[in-house]
C-alpha positions in Angstrom: 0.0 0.0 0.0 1.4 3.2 -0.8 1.8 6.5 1.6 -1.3 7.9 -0.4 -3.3 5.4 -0.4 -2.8 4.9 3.5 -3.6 8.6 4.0 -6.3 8.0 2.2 -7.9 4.7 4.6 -7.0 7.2 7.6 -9.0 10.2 6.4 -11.5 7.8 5.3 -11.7 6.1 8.6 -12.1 9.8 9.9 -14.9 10.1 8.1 -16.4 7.3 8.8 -16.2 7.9 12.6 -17.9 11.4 11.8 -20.7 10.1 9.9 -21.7 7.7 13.5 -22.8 11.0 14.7 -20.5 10.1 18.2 -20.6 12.1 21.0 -18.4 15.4 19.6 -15.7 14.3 22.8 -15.8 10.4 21.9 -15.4 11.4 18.0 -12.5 13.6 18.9 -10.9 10.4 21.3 -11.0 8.3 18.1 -9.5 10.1 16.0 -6.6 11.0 18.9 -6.5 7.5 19.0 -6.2 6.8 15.2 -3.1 9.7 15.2 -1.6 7.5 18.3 -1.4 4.3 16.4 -0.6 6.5 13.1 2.6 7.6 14.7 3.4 4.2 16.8 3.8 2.2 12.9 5.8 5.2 11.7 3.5 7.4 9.6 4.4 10.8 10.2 2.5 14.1 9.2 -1.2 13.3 10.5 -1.8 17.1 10.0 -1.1 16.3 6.2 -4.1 14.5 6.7 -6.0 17.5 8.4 -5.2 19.6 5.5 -6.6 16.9 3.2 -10.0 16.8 4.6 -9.4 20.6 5.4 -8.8 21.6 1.8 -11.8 18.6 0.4 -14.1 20.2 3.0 -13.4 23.3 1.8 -14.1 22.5 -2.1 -17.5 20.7 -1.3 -18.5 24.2 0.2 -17.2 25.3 -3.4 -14.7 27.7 -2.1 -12.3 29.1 -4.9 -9.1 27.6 -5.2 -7.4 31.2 -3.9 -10.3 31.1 -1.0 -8.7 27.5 0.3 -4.5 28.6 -0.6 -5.7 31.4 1.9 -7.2 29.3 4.7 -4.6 26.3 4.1 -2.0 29.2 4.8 -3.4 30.8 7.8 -4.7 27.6 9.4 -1.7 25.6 8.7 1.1 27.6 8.3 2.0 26.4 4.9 3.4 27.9 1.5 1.5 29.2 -0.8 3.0 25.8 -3.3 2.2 23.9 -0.8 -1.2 24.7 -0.3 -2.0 24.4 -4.1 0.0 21.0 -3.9 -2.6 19.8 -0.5 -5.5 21.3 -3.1 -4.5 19.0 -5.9 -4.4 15.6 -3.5 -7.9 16.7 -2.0 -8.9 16.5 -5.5 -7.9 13.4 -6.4 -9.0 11.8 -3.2 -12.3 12.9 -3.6 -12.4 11.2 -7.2 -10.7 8.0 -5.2 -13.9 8.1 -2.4 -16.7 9.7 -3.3 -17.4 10.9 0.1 -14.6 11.9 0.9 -14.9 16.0 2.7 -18.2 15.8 2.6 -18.3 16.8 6.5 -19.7 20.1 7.5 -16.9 22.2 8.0 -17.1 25.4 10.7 -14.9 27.6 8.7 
């Protein structure tokens, strides 16, 4: 399995766990508990993951691609490449699982 398609079964797991409509504070454990074992086998940079489901979130709401570079950059302190490089992936994760960022997203 690659590194992208492992990110990919961890933000989909993610989204899984958000579509059981937990408890907001059991939800949140989960997913702590997902970035514990993530780290334990080695995978480093869950918060590449965050800015996945961030950036797909944030083109479900059909935000411009400027709109997310923007948020990605403020919220995550990245470069403005980078963001347009975290914009690309959350593309072509969302063609991978259809529901993928499909969570409502506060910001």
């Amino acid at each position: 399995m690659s590194k992208f398609q492992t990110t990919a079964a961890i933000i989909e797991v993610c989204h899984q766990i958000d579509l059981m409509q937990l408890d907001y504070k059991l939800s949140e454990k989960l997913k702590r508990l997902l970035r514990i074992v993530w780290n334990k086998h080695g995978f480093a940079g869950f918060d590449k993951v965050d800015q996945l489901e961030f950036a797909s979130n944030q083109l479900n709401a059909k935000k411009t691609r400027t709109e997310i570079r923007d948020r990605l950059k403020s919220n995550y302190s990245v470069s403005r490449t980078e963001a347009y490089r975290i914009i690309t992936k959350a593309k072509e994760l969302s063609q991978e699982i259809p529901d993928f960022g499909t969570r409502k997203e506060s910001n």
